[in-house]
N, C-alpha and C positions, 0 to 999 in steps of 0.2 A: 093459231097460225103465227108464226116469229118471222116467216119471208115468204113472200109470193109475188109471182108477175113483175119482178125485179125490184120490189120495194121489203122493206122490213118493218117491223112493228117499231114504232120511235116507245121508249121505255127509257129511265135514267136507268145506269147498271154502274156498279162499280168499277173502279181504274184497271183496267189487264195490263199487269205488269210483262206479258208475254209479248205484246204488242211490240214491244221496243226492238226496233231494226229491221221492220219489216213495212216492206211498201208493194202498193197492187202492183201488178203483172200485166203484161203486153197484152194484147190478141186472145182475151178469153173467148170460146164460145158463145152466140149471142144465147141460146136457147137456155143453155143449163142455167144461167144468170138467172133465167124467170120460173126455176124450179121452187116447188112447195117447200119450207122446212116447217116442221111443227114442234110443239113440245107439249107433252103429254103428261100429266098428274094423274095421281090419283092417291089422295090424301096426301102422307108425307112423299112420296113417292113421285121421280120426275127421270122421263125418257126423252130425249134428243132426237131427232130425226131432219138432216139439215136437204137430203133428197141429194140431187148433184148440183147444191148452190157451189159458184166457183168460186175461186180463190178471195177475190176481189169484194161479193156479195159476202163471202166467211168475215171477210175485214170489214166488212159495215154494219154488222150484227154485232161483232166481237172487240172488236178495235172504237175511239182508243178504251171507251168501256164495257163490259161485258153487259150485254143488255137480256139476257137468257137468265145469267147465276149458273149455282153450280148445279149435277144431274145426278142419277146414280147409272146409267144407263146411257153410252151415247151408241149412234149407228153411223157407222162410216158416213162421210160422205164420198163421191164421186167411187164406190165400189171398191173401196179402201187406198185410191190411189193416193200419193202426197198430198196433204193440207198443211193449213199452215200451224205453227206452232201456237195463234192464238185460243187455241180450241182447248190447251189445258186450263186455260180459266177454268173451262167445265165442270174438271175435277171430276170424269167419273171413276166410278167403283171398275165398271166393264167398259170397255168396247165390245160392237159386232160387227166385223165386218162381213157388208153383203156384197164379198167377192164373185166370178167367175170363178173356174179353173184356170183362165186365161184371158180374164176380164179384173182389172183393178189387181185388188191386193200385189201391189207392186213392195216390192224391198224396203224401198222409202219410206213408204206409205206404213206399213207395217215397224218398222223401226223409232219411228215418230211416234206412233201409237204407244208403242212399250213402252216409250221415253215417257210416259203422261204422267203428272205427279201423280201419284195414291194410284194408279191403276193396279187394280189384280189380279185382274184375267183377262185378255183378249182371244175371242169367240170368232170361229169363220164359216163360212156356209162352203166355201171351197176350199182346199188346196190349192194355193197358189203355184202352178207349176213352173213358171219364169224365176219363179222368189227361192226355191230349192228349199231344203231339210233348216237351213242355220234363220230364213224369215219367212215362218210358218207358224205357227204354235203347235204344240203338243196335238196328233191325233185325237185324242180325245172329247179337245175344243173344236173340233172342225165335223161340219155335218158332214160334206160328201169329198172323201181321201181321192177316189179314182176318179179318171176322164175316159169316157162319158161318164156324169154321175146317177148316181139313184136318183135324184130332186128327194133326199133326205132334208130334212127341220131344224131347225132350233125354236124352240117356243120358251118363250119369256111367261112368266106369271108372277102378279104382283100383288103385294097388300098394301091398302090404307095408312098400313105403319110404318111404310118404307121399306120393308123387305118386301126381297124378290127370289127366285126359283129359274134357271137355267136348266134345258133339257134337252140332249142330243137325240134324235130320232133314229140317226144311225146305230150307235151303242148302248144308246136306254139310259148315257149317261146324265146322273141330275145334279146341281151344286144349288145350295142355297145359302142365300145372304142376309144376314140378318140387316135389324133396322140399325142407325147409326143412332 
């Protein structure tokens, strides 16, 4: 556990040079504040999952040091809607966003995500239908195209040596990543 019940795990982390120019925000939500994030290992191997920590809770984890490190793996927060730019510390390999059709994956949010150093592939459980064709990913990357959807997958599988295995349940399609 790296946050829960609005507190974070105190850890030293290195300087996030992303941090710079960025300050908490008005009127968050009080709930999402006290959402779970975890971070998941398994041997070299490490997945992100921040739950809907908001803006503010992201900046107290990440800001001004990254207290996580880096990930191969991260999963949106707040359903892929806008976060802040200090989340590329993370440096993952993937995102997933665990969009709606019409829940999260907002344009922003998804723009942001590309922007991430070393990212090279971002993965969505929906179709963003607000976000249109140009902030979307590739068909391929996305479990369920249509609304209403199937509740099509993506499943992750990993190894001890840092590779991982992405798998569309919609197309059968699978990519795998080696260990770094």
């Amino acid at each position: 556990m790296v946050a829960a019940d609005g507190k974070h795990f105190e850890r030293k982390g290195d300087p996030n040079p992303f941090c710079a120019g960025l300050a908490p925000q008005k009127d968050e939500i009080a709930e999402n504040a006290r959402s779970a994030g975890v971070l998941l290992t398994l041997g070299k191997f490490r997945y992100a999952d921040f739950g809907d920590l908001t803006w503010n809770k992201e900046m107290e984890l990440l800001c001004p040091d990254n207290r996580v490190g880096k990930v191969d793996v991260y999963q949106t927060s707040h359903h892929g809607a806008e976060s802040s730019k200090a989340m590329y510390a993370l440096a993952p390999r993937v995102a997933i966003m665990d969009n709606g059709p019409r829940k999260g994956g907002t344009a922003e949010g998804w723009r942001a995500l590309k922007a991430s150093p070393g990212l090279e592939d971002l993965w969505q459980l929906h179709f963003a239908v607000a976000s249109g064709e140009t902030a979307n990913s590739p068909d391929t990357f996305i479990a369920n195209v249509d609304d209403p959807c199937e509740g099509k997958f993506l499943k992750l599988s990993a190894e001890p040596n840092g590779s991982f295995t992405l798998y569309n349940s919609r197309n059968k399609y699978t990519k795998s990543y080696p260990a770094r």
